[in-house]
C-alpha positions as CSV (number, residue, x, y, z in Angstrom):
1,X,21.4,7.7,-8.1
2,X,18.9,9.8,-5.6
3,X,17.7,7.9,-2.8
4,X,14.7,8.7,-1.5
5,X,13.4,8.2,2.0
6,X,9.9,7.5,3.2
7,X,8.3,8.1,6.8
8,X,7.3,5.4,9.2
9,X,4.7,6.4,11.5
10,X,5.1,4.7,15.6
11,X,2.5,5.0,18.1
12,X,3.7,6.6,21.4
13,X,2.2,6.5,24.6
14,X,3.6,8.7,27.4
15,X,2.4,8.1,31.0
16,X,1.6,10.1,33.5
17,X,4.5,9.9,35.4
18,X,6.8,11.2,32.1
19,X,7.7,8.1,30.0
20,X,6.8,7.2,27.1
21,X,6.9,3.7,25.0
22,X,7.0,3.1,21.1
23,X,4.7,0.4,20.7
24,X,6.2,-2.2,18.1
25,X,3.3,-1.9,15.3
26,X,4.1,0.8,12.8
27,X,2.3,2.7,9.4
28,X,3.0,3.2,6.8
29,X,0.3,6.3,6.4
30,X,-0.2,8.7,9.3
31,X,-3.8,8.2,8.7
32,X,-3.5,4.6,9.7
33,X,-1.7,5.3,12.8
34,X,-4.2,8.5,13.5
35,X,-7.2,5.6,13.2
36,X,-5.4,3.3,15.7
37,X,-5.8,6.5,17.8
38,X,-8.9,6.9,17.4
39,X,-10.0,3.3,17.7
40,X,-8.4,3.3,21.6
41,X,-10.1,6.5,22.1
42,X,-13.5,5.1,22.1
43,X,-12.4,3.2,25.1
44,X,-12.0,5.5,28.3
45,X,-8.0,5.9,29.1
46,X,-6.7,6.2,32.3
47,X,-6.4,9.8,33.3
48,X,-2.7,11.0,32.5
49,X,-2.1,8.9,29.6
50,X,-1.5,10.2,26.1
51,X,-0.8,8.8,22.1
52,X,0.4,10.1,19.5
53,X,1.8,9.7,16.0
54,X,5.4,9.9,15.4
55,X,7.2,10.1,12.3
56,X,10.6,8.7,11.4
57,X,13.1,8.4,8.6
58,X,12.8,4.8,7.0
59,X,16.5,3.2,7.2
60,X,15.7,1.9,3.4
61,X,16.8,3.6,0.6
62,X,14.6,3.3,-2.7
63,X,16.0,0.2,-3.9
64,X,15.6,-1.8,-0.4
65,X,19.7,-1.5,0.0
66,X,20.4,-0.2,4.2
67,X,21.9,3.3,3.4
């Protein structure tokens, strides 16, 4: 049986000063998490601070079983 595995998307902020937090929400589409993005962009942000979309490897296999 193939597993397959699918991408969760996290929203990272890194600070100005080098670190950088994975904020607990995440997508299941990069264009939702690219929205979210945009929606704090309409905001100003403090000068220094940064977001982005990060991909990673769902822990799920396709039948829901933890690999």
């Amino acid at each position: 049986m193939a597993s397959t595995a699918a991408l969760i998307w996290y929203l990272v902020i890194a600070g100005p000063q080098g670190g950088m937090v994975a904020l607990p929400s995440t997508f299941d589409k990069r264009e939702q998490c690219i929205a979210a993005i945009t929606e704090y962009q309409k905001q100003p942000a403090p000068t220094g601070w940064s977001m982005q979309c990060i991909p990673s490897a769902s822990p799920f296999t396709e039948n829901g079983a933890a690999e």
